[in-house]
TORZA-365462 format. One record per residue: residue number from 1; x, y, z of N, C-alpha, C in turn. Coordinates in nm, 4 decimals. Layout:
  resi      n.px      n.py      n.pz     ca.px     ca.py     ca.pz      c.px      c.py      c.pz
   NUM         X         Y         Z         X         Y         Z         X         Y         Z
...
This chain:
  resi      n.px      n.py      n.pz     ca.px     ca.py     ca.pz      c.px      c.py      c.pz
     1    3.7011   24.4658    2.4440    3.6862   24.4447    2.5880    3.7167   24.5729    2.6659
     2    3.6272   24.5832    2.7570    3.6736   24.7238    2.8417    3.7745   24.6758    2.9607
     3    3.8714   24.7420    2.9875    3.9626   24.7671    3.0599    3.9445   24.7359    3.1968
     4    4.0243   24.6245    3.2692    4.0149   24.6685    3.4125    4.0308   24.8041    3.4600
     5    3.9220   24.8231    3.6001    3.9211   24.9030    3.6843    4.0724   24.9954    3.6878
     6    4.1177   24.9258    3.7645    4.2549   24.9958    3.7271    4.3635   25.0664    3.6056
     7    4.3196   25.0190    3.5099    4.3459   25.0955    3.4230    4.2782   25.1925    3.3532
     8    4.1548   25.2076    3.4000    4.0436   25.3167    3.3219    4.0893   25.4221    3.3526
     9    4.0512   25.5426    3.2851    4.0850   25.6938    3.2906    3.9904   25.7547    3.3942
    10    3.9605   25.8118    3.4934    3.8598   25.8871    3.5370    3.8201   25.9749    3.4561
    11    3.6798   25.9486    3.3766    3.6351   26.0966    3.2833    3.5749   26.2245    3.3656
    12    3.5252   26.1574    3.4698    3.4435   26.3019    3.5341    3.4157   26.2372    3.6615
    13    3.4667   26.4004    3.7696    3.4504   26.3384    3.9022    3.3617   26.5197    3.9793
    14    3.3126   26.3972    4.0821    3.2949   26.5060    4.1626    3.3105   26.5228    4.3182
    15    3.3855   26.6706    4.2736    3.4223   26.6282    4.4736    3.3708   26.7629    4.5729
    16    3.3151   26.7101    4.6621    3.2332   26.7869    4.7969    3.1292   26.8898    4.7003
    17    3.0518   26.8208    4.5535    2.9694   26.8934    4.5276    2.8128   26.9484    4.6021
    18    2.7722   27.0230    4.6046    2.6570   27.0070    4.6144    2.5822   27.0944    4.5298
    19    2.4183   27.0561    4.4209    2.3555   27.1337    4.3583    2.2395   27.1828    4.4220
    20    2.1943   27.2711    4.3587    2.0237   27.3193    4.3989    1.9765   27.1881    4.3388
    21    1.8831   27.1836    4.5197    1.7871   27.0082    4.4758    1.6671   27.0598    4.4046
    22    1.5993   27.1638    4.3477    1.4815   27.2267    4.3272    1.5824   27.3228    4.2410
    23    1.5748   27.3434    4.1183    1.6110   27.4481    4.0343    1.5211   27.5685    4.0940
    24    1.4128   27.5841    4.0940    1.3755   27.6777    4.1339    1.3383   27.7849    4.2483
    25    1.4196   27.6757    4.3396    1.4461   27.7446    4.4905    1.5579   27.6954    4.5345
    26    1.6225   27.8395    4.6003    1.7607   27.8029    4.6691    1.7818   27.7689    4.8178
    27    1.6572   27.7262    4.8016    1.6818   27.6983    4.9854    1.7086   27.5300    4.9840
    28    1.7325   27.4952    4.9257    1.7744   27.3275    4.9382    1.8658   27.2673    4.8562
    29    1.9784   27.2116    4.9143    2.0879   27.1802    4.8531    2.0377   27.0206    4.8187
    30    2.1372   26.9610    4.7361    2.1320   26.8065    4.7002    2.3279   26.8102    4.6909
    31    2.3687   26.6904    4.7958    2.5143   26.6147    4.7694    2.5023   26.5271    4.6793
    32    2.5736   26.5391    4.5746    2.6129   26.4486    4.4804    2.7798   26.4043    4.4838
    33    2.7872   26.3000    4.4953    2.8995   26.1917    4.5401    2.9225   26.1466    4.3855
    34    3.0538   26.1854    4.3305    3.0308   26.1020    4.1868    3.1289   26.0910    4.1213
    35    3.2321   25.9595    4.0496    3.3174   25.9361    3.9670    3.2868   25.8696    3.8931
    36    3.3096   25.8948    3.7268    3.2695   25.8242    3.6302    3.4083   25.7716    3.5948
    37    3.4238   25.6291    3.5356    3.5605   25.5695    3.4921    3.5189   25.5838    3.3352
    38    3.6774   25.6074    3.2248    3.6117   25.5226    3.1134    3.5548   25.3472    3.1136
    39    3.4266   25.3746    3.0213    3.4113   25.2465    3.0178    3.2725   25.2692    3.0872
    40    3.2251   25.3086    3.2290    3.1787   25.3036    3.2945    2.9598   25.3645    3.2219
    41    2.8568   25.2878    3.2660    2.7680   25.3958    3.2660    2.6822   25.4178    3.3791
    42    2.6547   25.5474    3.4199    2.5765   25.5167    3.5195    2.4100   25.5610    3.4781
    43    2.3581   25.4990    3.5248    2.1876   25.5326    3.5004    2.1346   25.6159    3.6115
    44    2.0833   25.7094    3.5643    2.0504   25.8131    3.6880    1.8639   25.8660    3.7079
    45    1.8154   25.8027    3.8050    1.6868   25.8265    3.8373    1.6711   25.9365    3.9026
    46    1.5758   26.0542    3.8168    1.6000   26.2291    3.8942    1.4239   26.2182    3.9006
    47    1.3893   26.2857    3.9982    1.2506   26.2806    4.0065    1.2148   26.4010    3.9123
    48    1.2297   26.5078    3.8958    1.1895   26.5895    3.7171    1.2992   26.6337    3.6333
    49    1.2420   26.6042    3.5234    1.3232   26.6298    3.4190    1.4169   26.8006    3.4766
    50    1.3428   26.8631    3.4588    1.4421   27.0084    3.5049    1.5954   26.9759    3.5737
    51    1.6135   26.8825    3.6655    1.7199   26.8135    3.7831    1.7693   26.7685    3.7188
    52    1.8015   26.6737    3.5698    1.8749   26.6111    3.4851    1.9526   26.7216    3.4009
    53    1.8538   26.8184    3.3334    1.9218   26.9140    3.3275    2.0313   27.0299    3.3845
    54    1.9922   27.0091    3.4593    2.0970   27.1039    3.5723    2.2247   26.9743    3.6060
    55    2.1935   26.8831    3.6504    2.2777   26.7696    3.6447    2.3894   26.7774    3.5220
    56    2.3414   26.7723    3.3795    2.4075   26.7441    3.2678    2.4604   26.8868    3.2627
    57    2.4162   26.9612    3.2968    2.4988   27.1041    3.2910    2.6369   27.1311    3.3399
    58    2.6084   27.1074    3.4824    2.6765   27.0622    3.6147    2.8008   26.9673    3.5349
    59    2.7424   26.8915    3.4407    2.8606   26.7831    3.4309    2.9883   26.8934    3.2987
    60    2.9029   26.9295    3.2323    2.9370   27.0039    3.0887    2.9927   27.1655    3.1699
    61    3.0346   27.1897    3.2938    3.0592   27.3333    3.3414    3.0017   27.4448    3.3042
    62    2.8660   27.4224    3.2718    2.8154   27.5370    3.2439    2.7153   27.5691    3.3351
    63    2.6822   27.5085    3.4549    2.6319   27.5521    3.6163    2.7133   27.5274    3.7003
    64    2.7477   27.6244    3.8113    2.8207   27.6418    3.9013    2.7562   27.5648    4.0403
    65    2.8374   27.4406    4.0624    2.7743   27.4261    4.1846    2.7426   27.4948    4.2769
    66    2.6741   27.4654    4.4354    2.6845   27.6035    4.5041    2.8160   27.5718    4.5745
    67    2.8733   27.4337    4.5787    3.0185   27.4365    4.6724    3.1043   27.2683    4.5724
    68    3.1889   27.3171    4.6266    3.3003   27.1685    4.5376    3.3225   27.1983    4.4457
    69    3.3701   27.1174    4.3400    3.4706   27.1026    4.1962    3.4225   26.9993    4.0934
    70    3.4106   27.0149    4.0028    3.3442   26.9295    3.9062    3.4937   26.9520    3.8394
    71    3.5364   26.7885    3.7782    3.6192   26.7609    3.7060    3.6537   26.6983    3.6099
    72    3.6638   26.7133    3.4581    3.6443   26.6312    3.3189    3.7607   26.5909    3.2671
    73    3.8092   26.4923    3.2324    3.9362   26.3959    3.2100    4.0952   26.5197    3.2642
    74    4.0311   26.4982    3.4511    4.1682   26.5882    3.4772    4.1952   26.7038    3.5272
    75    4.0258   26.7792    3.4605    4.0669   26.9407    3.4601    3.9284   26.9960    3.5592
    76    3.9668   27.1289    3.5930    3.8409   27.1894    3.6864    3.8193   27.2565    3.6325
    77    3.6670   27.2403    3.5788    3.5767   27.3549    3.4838    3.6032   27.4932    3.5829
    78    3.6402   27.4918    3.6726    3.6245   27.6291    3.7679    3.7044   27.6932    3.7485
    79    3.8956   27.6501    3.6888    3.9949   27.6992    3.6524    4.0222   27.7293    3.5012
    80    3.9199   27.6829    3.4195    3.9582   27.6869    3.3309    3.9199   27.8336    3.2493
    81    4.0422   27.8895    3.1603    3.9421   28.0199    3.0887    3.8513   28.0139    2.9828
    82    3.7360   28.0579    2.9525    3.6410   28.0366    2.8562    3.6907   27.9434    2.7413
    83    3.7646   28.0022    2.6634    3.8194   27.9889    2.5788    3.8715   27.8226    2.5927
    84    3.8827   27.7679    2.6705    4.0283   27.6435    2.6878    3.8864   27.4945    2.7481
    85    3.7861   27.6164    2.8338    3.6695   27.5276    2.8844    3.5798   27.4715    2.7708
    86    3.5228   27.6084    2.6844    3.5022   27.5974    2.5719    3.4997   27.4781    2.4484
    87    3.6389   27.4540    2.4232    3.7190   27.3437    2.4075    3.7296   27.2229    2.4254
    88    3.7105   27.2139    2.5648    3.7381   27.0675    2.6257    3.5375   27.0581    2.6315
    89    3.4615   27.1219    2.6170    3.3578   27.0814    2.5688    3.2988   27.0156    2.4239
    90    3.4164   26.9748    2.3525    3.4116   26.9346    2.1939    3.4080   26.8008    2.2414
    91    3.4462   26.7415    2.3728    3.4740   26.6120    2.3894    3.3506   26.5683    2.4746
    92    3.2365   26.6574    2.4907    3.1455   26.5700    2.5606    3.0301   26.5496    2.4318
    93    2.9334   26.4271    2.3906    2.7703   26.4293    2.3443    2.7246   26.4251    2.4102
    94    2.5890   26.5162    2.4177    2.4631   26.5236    2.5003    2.3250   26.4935    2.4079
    95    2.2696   26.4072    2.4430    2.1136   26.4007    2.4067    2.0239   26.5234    2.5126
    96    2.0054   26.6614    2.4753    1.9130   26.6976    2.5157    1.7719   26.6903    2.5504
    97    1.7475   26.7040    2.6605    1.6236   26.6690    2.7112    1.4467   26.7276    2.6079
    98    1.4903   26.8262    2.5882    1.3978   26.9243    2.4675    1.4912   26.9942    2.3382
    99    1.5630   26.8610    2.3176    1.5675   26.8859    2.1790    1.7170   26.9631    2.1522
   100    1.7085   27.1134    2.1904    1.8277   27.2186    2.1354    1.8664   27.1864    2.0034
   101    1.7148   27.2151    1.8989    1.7211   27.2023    1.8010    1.6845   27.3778    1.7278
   102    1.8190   27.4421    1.6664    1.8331   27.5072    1.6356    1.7199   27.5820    1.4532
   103    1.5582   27.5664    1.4915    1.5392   27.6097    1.3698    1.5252   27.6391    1.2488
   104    1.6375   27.7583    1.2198    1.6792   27.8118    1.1107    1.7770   27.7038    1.0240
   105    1.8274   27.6277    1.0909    1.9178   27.5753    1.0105    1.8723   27.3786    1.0333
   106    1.8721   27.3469    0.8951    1.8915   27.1961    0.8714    1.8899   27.1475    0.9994
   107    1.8198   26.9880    0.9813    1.8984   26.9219    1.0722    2.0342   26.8677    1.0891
   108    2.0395   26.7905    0.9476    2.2098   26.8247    0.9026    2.3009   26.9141    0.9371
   109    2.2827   27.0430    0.9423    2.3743   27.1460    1.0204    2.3578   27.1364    1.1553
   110    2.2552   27.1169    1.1993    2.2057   27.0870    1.3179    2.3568   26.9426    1.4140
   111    2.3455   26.8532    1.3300    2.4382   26.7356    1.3599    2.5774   26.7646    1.3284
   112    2.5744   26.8631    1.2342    2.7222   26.8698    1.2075    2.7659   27.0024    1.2817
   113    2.7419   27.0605    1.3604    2.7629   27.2237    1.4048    2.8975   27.1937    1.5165
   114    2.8419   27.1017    1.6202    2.9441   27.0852    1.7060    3.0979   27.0788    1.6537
   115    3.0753   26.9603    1.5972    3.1937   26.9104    1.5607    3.2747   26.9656    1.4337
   116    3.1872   27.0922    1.3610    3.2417   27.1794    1.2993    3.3214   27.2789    1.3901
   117    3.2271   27.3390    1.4860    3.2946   27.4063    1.5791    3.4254   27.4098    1.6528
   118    3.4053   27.2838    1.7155    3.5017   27.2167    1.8083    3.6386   27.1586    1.7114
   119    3.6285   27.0973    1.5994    3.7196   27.0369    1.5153    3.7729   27.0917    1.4183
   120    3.8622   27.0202    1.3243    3.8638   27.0760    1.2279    3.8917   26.9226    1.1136
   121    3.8090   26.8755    1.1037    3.7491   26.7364    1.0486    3.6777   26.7882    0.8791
   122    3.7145   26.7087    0.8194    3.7129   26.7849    0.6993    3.5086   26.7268    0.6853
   123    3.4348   26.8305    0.6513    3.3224   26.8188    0.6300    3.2234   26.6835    0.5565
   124    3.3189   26.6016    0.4773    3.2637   26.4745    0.4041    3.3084   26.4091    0.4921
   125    3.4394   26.3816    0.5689    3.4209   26.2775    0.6598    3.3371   26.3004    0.7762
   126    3.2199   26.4072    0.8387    3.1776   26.4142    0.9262    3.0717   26.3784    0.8551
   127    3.0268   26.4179    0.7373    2.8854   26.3349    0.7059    2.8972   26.1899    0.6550
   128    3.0298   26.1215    0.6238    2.9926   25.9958    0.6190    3.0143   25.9461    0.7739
   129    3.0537   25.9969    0.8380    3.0326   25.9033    0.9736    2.8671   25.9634    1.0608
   130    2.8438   26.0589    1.0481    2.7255   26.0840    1.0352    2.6071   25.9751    1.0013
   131    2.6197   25.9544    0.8843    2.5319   25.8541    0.7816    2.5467   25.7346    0.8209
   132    2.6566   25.6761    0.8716    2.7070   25.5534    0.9380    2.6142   25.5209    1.0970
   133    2.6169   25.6314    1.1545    2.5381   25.6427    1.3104    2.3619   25.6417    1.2513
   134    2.3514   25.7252    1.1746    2.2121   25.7616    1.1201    2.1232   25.5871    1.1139
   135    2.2258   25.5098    1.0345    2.2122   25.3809    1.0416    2.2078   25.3236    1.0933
   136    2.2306   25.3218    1.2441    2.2594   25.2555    1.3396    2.1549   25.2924    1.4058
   137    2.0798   25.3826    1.3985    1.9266   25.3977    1.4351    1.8260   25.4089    1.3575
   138    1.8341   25.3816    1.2907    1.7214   25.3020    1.1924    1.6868   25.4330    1.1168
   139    1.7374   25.5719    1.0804    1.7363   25.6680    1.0249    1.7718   25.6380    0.8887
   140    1.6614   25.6733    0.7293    1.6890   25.6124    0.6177    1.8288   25.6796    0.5721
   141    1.8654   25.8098    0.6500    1.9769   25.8666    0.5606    2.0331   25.9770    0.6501
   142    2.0955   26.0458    0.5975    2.1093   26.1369    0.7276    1.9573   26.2777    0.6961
   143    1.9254   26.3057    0.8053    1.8187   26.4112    0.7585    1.8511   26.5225    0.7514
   144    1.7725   26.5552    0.6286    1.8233   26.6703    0.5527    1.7037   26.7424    0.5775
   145    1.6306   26.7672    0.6409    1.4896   26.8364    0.6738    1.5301   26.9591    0.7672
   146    1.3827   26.9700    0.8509    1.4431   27.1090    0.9590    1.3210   27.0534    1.0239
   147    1.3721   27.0663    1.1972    1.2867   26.9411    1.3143    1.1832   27.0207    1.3029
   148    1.1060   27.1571    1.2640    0.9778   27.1096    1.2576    0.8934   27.0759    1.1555
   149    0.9538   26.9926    1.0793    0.9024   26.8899    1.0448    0.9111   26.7753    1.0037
   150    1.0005   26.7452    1.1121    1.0124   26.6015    1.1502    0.9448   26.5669    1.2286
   151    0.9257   26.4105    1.2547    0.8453   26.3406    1.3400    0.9285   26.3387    1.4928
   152    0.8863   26.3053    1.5981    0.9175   26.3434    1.7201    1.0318   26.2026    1.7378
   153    0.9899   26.0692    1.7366    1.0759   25.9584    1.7073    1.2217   25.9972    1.6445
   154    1.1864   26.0674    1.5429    1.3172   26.0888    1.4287    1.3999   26.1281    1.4683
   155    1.3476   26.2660    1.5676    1.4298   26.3695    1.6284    1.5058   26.3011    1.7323
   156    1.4460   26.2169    1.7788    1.5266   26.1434    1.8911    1.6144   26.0930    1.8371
   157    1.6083   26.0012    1.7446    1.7297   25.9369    1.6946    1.7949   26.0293    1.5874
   158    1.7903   26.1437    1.5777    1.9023   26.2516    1.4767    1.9735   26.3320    1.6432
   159    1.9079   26.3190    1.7355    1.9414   26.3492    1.8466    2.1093   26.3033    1.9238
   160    2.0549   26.1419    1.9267    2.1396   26.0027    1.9324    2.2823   26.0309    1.8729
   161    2.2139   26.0924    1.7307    2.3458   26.0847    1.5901    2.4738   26.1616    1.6383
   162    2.3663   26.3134    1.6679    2.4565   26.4166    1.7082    2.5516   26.4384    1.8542
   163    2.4732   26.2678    1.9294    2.5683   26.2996    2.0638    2.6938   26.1844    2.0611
   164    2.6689   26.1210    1.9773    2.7665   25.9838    1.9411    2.8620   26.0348    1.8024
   165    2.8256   26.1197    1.7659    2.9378   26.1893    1.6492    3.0498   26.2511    1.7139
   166    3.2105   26.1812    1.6652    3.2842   26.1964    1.6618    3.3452   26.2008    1.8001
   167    3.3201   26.0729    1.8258    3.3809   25.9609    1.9544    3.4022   26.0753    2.0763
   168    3.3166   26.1166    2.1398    3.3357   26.1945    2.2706    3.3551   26.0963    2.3513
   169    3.4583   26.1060    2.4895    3.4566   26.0872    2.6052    3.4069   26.0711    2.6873
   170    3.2759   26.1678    2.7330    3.1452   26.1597    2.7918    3.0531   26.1755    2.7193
   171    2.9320   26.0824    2.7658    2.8209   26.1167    2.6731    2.7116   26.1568    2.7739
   172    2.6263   26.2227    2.7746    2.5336   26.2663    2.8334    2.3623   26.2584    2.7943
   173    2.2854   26.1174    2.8381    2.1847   26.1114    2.7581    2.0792   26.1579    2.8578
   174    1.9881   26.2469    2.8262    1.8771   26.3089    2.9167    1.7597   26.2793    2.8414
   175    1.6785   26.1377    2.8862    1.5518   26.1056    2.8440    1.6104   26.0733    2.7127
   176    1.6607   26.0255    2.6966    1.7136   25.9739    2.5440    1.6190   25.8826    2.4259
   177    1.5635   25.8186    2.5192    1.4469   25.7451    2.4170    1.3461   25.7928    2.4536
   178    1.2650   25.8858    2.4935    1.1170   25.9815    2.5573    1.0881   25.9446    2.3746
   179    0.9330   25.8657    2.4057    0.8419   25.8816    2.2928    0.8256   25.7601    2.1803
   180    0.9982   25.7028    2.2044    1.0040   25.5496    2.1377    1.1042   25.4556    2.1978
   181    1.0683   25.4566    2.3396    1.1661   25.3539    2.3639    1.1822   25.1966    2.3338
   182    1.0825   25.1511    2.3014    1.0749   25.0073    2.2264    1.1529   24.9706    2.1390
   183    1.1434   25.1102    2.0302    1.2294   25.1010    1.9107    1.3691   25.1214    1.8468
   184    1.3743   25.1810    1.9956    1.4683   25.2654    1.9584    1.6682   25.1855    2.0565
   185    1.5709   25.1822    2.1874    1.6085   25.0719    2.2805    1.7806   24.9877    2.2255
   186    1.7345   24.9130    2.1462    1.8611   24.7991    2.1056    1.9686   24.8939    2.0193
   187    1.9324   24.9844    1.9509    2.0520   25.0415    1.9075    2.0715   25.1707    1.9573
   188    2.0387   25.2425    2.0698    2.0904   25.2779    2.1540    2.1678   25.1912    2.2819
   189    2.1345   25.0629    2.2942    2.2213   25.0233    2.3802    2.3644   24.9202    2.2761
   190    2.3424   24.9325    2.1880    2.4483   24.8769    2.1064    2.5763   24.9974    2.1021
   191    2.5275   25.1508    2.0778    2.6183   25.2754    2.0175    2.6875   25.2834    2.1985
   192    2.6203   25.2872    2.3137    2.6584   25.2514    2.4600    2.7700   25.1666    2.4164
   193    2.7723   25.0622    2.4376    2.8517   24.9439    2.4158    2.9786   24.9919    2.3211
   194    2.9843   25.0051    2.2245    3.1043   25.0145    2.1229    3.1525   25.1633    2.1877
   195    3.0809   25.2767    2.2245    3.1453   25.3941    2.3171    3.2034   25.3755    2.4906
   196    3.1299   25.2726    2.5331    3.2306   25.2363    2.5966    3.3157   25.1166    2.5983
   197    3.3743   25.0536    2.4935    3.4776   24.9890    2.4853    3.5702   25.0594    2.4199
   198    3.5599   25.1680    2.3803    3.6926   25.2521    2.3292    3.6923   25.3551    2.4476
   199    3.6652   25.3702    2.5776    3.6772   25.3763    2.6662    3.5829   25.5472    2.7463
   200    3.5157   25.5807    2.6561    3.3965   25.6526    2.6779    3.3198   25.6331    2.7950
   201    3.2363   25.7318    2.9146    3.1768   25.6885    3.0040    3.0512   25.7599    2.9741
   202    2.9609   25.7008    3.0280    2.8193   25.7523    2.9644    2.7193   25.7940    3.1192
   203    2.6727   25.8879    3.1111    2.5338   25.9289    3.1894    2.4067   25.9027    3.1209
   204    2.3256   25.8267    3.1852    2.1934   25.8551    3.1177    2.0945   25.9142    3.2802
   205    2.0347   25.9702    3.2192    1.9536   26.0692    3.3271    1.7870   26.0499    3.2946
   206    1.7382   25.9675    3.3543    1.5676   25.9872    3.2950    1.5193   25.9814    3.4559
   207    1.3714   26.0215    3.4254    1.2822   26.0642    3.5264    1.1709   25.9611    3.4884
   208    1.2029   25.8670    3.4480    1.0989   25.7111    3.4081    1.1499   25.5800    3.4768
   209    1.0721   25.5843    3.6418    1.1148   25.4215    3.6483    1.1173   25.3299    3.5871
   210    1.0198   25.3024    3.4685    1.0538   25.1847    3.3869    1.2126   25.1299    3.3592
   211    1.2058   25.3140    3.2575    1.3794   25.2480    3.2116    1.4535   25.2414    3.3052
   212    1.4414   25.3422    3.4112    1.5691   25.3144    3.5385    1.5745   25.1486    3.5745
   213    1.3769   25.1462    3.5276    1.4783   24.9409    3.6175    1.4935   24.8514    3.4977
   214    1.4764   24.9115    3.3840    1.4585   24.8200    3.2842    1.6231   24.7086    3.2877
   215    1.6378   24.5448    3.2987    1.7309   24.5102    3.3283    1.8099   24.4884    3.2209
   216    1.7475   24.5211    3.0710    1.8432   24.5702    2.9681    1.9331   24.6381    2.9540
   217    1.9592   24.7538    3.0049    2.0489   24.8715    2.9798    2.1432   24.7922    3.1022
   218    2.2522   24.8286    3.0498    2.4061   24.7931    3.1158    2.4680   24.9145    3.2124
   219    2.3747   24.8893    3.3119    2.4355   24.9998    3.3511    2.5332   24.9306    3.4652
   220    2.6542   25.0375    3.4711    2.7567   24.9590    3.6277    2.7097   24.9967    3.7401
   221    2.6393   25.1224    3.7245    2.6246   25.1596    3.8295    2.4571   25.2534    3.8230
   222    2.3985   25.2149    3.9714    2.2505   25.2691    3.9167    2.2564   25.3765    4.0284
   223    2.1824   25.5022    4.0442    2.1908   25.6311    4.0877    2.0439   25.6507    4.1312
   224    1.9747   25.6767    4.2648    1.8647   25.7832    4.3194    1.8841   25.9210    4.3368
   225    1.8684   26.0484    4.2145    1.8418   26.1502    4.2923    1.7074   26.2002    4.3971
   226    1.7241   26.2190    4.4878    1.6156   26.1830    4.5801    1.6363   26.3005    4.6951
   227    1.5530   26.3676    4.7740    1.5643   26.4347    4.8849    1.6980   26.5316    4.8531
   228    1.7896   26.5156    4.9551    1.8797   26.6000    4.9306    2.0270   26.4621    4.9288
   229    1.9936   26.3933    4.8563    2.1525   26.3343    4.8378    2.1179   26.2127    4.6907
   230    2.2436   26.2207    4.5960    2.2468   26.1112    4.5285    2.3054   25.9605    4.5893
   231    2.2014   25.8772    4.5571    2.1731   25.7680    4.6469    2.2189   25.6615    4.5426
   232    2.3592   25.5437    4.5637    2.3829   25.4415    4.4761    2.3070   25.3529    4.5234
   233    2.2077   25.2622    4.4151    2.1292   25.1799    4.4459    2.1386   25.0608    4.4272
   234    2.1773   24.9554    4.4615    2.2010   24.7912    4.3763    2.0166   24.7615    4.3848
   235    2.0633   24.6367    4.2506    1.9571   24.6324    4.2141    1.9330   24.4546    4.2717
């Protein structure tokens, strides 16, 4: 069971932010108004993909708003030194929007890199919990290939694997099912569910009204990025 209100952790807040509403021009700001609780997810409707990105960036301190404080269980990415920010980035998963699928190396290394990085988790227990998630999206095993040449579906869900490995705090999904959402759908909203009852708060960010209204996904709270302000929407 998730936690009353009152007892949830604030994972990520934001205060008197504002971003570039247009990545590619600075003449227009967007206010974003925003506290995530554990437990909490919010579903976020951005009119292009590019704006989710900068969004999930924004959340992960690696874009500088143009004014305010972005804050992750506590702390201000703005105070923090590389090194310590760095760090407290081991505790967020992100489903990237295009992939940030590294190439040269496995997908397997690919899933296990973070949490090699960030941890120090002995390597067989990251691939059996690995293999455990892999399962949970209908993946026969964990993949041992290299994404190009994997199927585009697959990648999504080795995607999934790598943002739900090793119980982050925030999760950050950008277009998370782009390409199979039918299939993919129920056990992504199942790995939601069990991440936030151990008290995890989740973003999902798509630029597809469908899923924004789809009345499946659990979301607490539903989000318009729109014009120049993020807009809470009841449904």
């Amino acid at each position: 069971m998730i936690k009353g209100i009152e007892e949830r952790r604030v994972i990520l807040r934001f205060e008197d932010v504002a971003l570039m509403a247009d990545p590619s021009s600075r003449s227009k700001s967007v206010s974003v108004p925003l506290r995530l609780l554990g437990g909490e997810l919010a579903l976020i409707r951005v009119e292009r993909q590019q704006q989710g990105t900068v969004l999930g960036d924004t959340c992960a301190g690696l874009e500088i708003p143009l004014k305010g404080e972005v804050s992750f269980l506590g702390k201000k990415w703005s105070q923090l030194p590389p090194d310590v920010a760095n760090a407290l980035r081991g505790r967020i998963g992100r489903v990237f929007a295009r992939g940030n699928w590294l190439g040269h190396l496995s997908l397997l290394d690919n899933l296990l890199l973070p949490q090699l990085h960030h941890t120090r988790r002995p390597l067989a227990e990251l691939r059996d919990e690995a293999a455990k998630l892999a399962e949970k999206f209908d993946l026969p095993g964990v993949p041992l290939g290299y994404s190009k040449d994997s199927l585009p579906a697959d990648l999504q869900r080795a995607a999934c694997v790598r943002a739900f490995l090793g119980q982050p705090m925030l999760i950050l999904l950008e277009e998370s099912s782009e390409g199979c959402f039918k299939e993919m759908m129920p056990n992504l909203i199942n790995s939601i569910r069990d991440a936030r009852n151990r008290g995890a708060a989740i973003m999902w960010l798509t630029s597809d009204k469908f899923i924004w209204r789809d009345p499946s996904i659990p979301a607490t709270r539903r989000y318009r990025l729109a014009g120049r302000q993020l807009m809470e929407v009841s449904r």
